[in-house]
C-alpha positions in Angstrom: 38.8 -31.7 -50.4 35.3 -33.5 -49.7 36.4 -33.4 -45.9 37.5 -29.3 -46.3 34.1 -28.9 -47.9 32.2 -30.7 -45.3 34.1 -29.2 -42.6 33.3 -25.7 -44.2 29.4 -26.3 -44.6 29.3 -27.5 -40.6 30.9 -24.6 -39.6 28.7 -22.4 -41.5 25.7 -24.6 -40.1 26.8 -24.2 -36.6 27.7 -19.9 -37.1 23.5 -20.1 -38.1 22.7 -21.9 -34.8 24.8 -19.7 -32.6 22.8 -17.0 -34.6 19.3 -18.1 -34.1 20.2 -19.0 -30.7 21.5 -15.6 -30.3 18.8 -13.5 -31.7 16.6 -16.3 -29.5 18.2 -14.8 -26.4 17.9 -11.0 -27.1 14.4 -11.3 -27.5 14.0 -12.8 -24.5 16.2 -10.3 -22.8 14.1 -7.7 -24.3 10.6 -9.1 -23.3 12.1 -9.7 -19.5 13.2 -6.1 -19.7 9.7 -5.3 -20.2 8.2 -7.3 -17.9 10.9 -5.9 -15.6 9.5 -2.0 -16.1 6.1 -3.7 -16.0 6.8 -4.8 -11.9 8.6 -1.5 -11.0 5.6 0.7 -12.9 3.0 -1.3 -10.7 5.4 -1.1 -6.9 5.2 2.8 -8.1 1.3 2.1 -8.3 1.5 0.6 -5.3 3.7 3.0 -3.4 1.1 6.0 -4.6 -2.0 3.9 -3.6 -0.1 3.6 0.1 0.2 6.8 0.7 -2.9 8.0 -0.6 -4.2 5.3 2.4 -2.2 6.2 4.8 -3.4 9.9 4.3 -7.0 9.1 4.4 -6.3 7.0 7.4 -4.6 9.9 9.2 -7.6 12.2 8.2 -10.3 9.6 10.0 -7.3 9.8 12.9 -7.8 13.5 13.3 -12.0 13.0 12.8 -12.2 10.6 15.4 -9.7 12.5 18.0 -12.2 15.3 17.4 -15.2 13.5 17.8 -13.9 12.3 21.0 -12.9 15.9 22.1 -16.6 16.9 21.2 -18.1 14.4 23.4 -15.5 15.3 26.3 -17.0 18.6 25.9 -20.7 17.6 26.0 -19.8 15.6 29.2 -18.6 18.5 30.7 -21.5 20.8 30.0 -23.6 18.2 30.9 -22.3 17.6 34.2 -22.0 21.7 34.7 -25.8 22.3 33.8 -26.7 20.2 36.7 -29.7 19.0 37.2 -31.3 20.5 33.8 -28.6 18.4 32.5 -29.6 15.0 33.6 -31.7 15.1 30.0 -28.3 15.0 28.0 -27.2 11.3 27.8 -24.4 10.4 29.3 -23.0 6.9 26.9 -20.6 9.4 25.1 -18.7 9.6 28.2 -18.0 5.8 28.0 -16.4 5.9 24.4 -13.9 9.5 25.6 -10.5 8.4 25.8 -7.4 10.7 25.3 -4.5 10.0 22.8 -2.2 9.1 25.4 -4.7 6.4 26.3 -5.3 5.1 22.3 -1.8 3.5 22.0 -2.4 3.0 18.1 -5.2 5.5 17.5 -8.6 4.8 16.7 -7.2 1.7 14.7 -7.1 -0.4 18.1 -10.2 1.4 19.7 -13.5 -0.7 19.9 -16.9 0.0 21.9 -17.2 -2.2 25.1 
């Protein structure tokens, strides 16, 4: 009876382990859950910051092709005014280049 009896209050001791262990693990699956919606709330973050940079970075694109297009221009008047236009510098000239030749856009474009 002694050995039923001790039997019986291990098993019970053990059923309160596997409980606490148990109860252990589902918190911890809840906190990594959280942490979980955590990381894909902030790669959403992310993903929105990305494009708001890659739209601002097409809008200085667009800027800078028409800056370049307004200096082409000047050139050009410039050189058509002749001699009255020898007043008009002529530097922009050295920074024109078309899109064909800016093989990654203003990104890749420096000032000699």
């Amino acid at each position: 009876m002694e050995q039923l009896t001790a039997t019986v209050k291990q098993n019970a001791e053990n059923a309160r382990q596997a409980s606490n262990l148990a109860l252990s693990a589902s918190e911890t699956a809840q906190k990594g859950g959280k942490v979980v919606d955590n990381v894909v709330q902030t790669m959403r973050d992310i993903a929105g910051s990305s494009q708001k940079i890659a739209d601002i970075i097409s809008v200085i694109d667009g800027i800078a092709f028409q800056t370049n297009i307004l200096a082409l221009n000047a050139a050009v008047e410039a050189a058509r005014a002749g001699e009255q236009g020898r007043a008009l510098p002529w530097w922009p000239v050295k920074y024109v280049t078309w899109p064909a030749q800016r093989p990654g856009g203003t990104r890749n474009q420096e000032p000699d």
